[in-house]
C-alpha positions as CSV (number, residue, x, y, z in Angstrom):
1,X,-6.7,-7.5,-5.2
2,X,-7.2,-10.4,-7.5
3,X,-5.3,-13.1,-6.0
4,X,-6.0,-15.5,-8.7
5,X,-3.6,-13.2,-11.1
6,X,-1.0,-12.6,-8.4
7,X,-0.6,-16.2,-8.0
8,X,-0.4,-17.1,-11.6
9,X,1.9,-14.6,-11.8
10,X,4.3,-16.0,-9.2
11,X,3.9,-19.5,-10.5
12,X,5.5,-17.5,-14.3
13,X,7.8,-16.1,-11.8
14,X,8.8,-19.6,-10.4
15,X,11.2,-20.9,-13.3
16,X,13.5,-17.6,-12.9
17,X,16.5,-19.2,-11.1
18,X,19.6,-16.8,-11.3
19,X,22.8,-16.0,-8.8
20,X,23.3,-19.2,-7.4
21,X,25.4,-21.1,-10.3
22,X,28.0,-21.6,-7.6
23,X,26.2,-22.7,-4.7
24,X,24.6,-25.6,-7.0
25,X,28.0,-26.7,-8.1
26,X,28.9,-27.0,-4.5
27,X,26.3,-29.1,-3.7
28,X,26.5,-31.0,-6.7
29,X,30.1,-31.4,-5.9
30,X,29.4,-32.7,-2.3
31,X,26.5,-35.0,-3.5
32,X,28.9,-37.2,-5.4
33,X,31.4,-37.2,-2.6
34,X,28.8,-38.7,-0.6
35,X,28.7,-35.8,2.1
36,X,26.4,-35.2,4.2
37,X,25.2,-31.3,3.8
38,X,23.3,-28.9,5.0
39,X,21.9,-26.1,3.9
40,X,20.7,-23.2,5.5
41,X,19.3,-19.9,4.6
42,X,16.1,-17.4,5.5
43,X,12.7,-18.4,4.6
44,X,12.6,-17.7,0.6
45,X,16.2,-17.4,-0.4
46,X,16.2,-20.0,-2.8
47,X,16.8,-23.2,-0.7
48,X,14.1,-25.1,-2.3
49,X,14.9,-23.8,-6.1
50,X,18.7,-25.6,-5.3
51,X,17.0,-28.9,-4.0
52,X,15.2,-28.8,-7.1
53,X,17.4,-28.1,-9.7
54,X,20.1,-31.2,-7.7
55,X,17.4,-33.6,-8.2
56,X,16.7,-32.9,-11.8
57,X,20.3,-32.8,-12.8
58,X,21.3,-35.2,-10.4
59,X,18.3,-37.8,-12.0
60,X,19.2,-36.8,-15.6
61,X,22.6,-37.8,-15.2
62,X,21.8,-40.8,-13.8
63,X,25.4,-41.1,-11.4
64,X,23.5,-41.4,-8.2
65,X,20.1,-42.6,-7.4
66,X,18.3,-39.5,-6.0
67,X,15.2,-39.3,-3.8
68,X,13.5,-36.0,-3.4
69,X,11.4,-35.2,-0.4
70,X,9.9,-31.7,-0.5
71,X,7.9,-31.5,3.0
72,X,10.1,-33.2,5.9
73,X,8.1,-32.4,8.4
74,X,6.0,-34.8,9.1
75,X,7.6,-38.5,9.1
76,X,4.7,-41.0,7.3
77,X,3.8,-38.3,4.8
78,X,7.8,-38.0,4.1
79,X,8.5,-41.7,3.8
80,X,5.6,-42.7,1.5
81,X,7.2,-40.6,-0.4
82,X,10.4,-41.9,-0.1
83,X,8.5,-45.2,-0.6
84,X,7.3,-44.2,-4.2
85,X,10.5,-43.2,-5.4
86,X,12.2,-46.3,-3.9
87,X,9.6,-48.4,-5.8
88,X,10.3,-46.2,-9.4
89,X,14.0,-47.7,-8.6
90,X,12.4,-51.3,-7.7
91,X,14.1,-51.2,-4.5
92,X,11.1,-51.1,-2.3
93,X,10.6,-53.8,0.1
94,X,7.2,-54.3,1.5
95,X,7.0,-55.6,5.1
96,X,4.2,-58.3,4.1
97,X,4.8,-58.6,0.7
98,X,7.6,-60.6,-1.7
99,X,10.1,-58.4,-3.3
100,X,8.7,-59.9,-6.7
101,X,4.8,-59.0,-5.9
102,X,6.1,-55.7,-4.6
103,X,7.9,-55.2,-8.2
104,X,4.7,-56.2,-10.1
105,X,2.9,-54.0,-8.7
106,X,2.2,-50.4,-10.2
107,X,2.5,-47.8,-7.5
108,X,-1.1,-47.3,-7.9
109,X,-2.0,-50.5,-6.5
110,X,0.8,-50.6,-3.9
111,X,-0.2,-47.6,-2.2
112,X,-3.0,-48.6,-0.3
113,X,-0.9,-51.6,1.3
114,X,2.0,-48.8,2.2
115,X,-0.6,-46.8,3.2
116,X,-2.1,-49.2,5.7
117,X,1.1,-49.5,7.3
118,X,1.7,-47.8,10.5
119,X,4.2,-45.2,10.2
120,X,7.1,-46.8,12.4
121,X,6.3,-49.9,10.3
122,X,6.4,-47.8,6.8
123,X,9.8,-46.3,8.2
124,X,11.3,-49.8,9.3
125,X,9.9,-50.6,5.2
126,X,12.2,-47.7,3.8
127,X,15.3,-48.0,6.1
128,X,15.9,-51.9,4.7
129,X,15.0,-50.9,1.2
130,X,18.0,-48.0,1.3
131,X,20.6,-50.4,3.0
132,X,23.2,-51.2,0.6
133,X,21.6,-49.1,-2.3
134,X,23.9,-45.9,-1.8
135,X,21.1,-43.8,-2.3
136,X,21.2,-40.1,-2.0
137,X,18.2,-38.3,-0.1
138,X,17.3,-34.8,-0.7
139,X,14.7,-33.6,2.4
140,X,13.7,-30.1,2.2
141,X,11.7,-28.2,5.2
142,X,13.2,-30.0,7.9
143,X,12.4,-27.1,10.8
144,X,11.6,-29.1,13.5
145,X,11.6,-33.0,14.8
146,X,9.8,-34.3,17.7
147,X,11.4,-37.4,19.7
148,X,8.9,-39.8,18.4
149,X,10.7,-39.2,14.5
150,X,14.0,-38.5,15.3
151,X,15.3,-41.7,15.3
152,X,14.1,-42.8,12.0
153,X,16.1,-39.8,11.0
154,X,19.2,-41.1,12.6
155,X,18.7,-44.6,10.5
156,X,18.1,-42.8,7.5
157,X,21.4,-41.0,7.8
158,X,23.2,-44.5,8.7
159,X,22.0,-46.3,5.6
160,X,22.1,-43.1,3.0
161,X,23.8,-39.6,1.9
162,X,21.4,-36.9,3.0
163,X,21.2,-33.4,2.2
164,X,19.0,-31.7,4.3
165,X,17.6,-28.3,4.1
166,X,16.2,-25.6,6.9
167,X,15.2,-22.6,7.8
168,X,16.4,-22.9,11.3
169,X,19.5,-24.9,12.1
170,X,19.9,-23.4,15.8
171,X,16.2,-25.2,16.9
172,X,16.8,-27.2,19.7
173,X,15.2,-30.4,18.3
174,X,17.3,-30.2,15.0
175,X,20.3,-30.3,17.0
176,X,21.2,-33.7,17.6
177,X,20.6,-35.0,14.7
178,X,22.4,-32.2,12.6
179,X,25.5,-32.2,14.4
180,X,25.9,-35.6,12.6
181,X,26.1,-33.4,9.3
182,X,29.5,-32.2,8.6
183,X,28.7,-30.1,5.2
184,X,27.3,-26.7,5.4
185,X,26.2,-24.6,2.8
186,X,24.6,-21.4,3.5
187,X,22.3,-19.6,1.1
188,X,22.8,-15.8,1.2
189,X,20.8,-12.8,0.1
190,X,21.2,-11.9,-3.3
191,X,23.4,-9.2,-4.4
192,X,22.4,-5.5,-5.9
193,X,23.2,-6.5,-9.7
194,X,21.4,-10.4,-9.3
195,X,18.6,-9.1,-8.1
196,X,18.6,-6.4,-10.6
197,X,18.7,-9.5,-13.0
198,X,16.2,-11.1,-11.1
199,X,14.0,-8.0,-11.3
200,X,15.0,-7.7,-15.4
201,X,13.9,-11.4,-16.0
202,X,10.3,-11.0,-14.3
203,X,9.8,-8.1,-15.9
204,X,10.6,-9.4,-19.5
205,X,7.7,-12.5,-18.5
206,X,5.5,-9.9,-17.1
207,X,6.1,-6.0,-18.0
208,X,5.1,-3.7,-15.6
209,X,5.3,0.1,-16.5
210,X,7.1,2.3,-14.0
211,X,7.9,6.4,-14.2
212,X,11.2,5.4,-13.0
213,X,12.4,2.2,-13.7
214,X,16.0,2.6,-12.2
215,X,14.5,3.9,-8.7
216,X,12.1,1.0,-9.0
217,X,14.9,-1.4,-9.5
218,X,16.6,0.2,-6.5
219,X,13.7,0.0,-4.4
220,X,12.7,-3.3,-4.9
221,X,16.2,-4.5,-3.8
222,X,16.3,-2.8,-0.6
223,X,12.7,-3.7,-0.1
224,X,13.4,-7.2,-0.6
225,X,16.7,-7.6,0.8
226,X,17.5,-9.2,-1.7
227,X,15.2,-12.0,-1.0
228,X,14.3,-13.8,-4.4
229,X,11.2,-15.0,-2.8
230,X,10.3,-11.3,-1.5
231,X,11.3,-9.9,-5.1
232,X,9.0,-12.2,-6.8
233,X,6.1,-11.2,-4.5
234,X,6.5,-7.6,-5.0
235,X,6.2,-7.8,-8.7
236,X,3.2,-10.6,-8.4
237,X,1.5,-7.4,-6.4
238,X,2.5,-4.6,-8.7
239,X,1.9,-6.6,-11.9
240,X,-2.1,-5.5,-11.1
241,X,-1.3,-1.7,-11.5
242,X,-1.5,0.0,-15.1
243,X,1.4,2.0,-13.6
244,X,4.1,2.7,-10.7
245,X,4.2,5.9,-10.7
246,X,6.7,7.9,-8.6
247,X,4.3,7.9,-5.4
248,X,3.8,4.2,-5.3
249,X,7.5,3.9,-5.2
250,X,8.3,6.1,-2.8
251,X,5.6,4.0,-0.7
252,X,7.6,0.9,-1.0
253,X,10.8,2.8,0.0
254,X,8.8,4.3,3.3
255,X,7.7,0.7,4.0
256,X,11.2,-0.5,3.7
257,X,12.2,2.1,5.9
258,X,9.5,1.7,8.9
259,X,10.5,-1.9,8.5
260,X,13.8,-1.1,10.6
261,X,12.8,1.7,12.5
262,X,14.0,0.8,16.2
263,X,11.1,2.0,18.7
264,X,11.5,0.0,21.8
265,X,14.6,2.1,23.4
266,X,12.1,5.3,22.6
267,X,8.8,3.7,24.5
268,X,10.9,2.4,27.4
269,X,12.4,5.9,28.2
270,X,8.7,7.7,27.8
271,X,7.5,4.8,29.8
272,X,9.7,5.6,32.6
273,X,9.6,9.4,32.1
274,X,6.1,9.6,32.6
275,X,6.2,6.9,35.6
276,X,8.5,9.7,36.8
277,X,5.8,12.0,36.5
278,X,3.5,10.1,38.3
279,X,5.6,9.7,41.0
280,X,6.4,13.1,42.1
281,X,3.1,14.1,41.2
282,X,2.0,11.8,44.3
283,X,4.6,12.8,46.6
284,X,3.5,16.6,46.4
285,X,0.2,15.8,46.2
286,X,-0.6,17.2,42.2
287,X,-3.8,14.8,41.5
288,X,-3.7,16.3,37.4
289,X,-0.2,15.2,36.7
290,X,-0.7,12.4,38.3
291,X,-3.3,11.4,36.1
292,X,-1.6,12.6,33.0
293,X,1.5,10.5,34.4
294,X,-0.9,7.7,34.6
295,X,-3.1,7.9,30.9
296,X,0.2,8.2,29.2
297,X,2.1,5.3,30.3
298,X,-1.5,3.4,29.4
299,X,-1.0,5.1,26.0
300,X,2.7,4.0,26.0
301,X,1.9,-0.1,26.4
302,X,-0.9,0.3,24.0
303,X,1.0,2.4,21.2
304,X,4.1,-0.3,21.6
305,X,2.2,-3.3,21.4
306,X,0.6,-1.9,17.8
307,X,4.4,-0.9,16.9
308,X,5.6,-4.4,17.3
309,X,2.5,-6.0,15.9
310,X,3.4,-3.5,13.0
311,X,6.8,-4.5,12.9
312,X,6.5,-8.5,12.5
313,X,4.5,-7.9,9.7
C-alpha cells in the first residue's frame, strides 16, 4: 500500500468536522464561565478536533486569553509551549531576565534561555506569568501523570481555567488531580446519519467508486462504530482501489463481525473437556486418549493466544 497517498489523504480528510455543533457550544459555554472541564471520549472520536476548533474561535474572538497545548504528556515539552504563547500575550516572565528584556525579545531569541531552564524552573517561570492573568488553558492528551509533574499541574489549575482532555479518565494517576475538575463533557460515537454525512463529505474530497454505495455507507458505520477517526481511516485505505466491489465490502462487514466474536467461554469449556479426557484416560489406563487429551489442550492455549492476539488488533 502506498502510505504516502493514504496519509495525504487523511490529512484532506482532517478539516471535515461534522456532528458535534453542540458539544462545542458546551464547552464554549463553560470556557467563559470559567469552569474547569473535562472531556472524555475513546481514542479518535473527535476530542482533539473540539480543542481545536475552541482555540481558534476562542482566539478570534478575543474574550479570553487562550493557550493551547496539544501533547500534555510530558511537563517541559508542555510548558515551553505554554511559555511561547504566554510570551505572544507578553505575559512571560523569565526567571533571570527583566520583564522588559523578556518583552524585547523575539521568541526566537528567547528560547534558548527557556530552554536552558530546568524544567521545575521553566514550570515555576509559567505558574507566576499566569497569576492574575485569567488565562484559559486548553491541554489535550493528558493520559497519564507521574508524581514528579503532578504538582505543577495542581498550580496550574490554582492560577488558571483548564480544560483538559483524555482518553482515560479512570487511570489511577489522573485521579487526584481530576477530581478537582467539576465539568464533564463526554464525546460519544457518532450517530448512523452523521457518519453517513461524514462518509458523504470525504467522499465528495476524495470519490471512491463502490458497486453499492448504500451497503458501503452501512458498512463503514458499523465498521467504524462510528468512530470519526476510524471512518476517516477506512476511506484513506480504500481511496487506493479503482473499485469496492461487492466482495471487498462484504470483507469489511466479516471483519466487523470477527471483531466481536466472543471466544474465550468456547476455549475454556474445550480446555476443560479435553482435561477431562485426559483424566479418565489415565485412570483406566487408555495411553491414546490420553495423548489426544493432552495435544489438544496444547492446541487449545496456542489457538486462544492467536485469537486474542487477533482480537486486539
Amino acid at each position: 500500500m502506498d502510505r504516502p497517498v493514504v496519509n495525504s489523504t487523511r490529512e484532506t480528510f482532517e478539516p471535515i468536522f461534522l456532528g458535534r455543533a453542540d458539544l462545542l457550544a458546551t464547552l464554549w459555554g463553560l470556557a467563559l464561565k470559567g469552569r474547569h472541564t473535562l472531556i472524555t471520549g475513546a481514542k479518535g472520536i473527535g476530542k482533539s478536533a473540539l480543542m481545536e476548533r475552541l482555540y481558534r474561535g476562542l482566539k478570534e474572538g478575543g474574550e479570553v486569553r487562550v493557550l493551547l497545548v496539544e501533547e500534555s504528556r510530558n511537563l517541559k515539552p508542555m510548558m515551553l509551549a505554554l511559555a511561547e504563547q504566554l510570551h505572544e500575550h507578553r505575559l512571560f516572565k523569565h526567571p533571570y531576565l527583566s520583564d522588559t528584556a523578556t518583552t524585547r525579545m523575539t521568541w526566537r531569541t528567547l528560547l534558548p534561555k527557556a530552554r536552558g531552564l530546568a524544567a521545575a524552573d521553566l514550570a515555576r517561570a509559567v505558574v507566576t506569568s499566569l497569576q492574575g492573568q485569567r488565562c484559559l488553558l486548553l491541554l489535550d492528551h493528558l493520559d497519564r501523570l507521574v508524581p514528579t509533574t503532578e504538582g505543577w499541574f495542581h498550580q496550574l489549575i490554582n492560577v488558571a481555567t483548564l480544560v483538559v482532555a483524555t482518553s482515560d479518565p479512570h487511570a489511577k494517576s489522573l485521579k487526584t488531580f481530576l477530581d478537582r475538575i467539576p465539568a464533564r463533557v463526554e464525546v460519544l460515537p457518532l450517530i448512523r446519519e452523521e457518519t453517513y454525512q461524514l462518509i458523504d463529505a470525504c467522499l465528495t474530497l476524495v470519490p471512491i467508486a463502490t458497486q453499492d454505495p448504500e451497503h458501503y455507507r452501512r458498512s463503514i458505520y458499523h465498521a467504524s462504530g462510528g468512530n470519526p477517526k476510524a471512518v476517516k481511516d477506512i476511506l484513506a485505505d480504500h481511496s487506493l482501489e479503482k473499485r469496492i466491489d461487492r466482495q471487498g465490502i462484504r470483507e469489511l462487514d466479516l471483519g466487523t463481525q470477527a471483531r466481536y466474536v466472543a471466544t474465550s467461554w468456547a476455549f475454556l469449556l474445550l480446555f476443560l473437556a479435553f482435561g477431562a479426557l485426559r483424566y479418565a484416560a489415565r485412570g483406566i489406563g487408555d495411553r491414546d486418549n490420553f495423548i489426544i487429551g493432552a495435544v489438544m489442550m496444547l492446541i487449545m492455549v496456542l489457538v486462544g493466544m492467536f485469537v486474542r492476539k487477533a482480537n486486539r488488533i
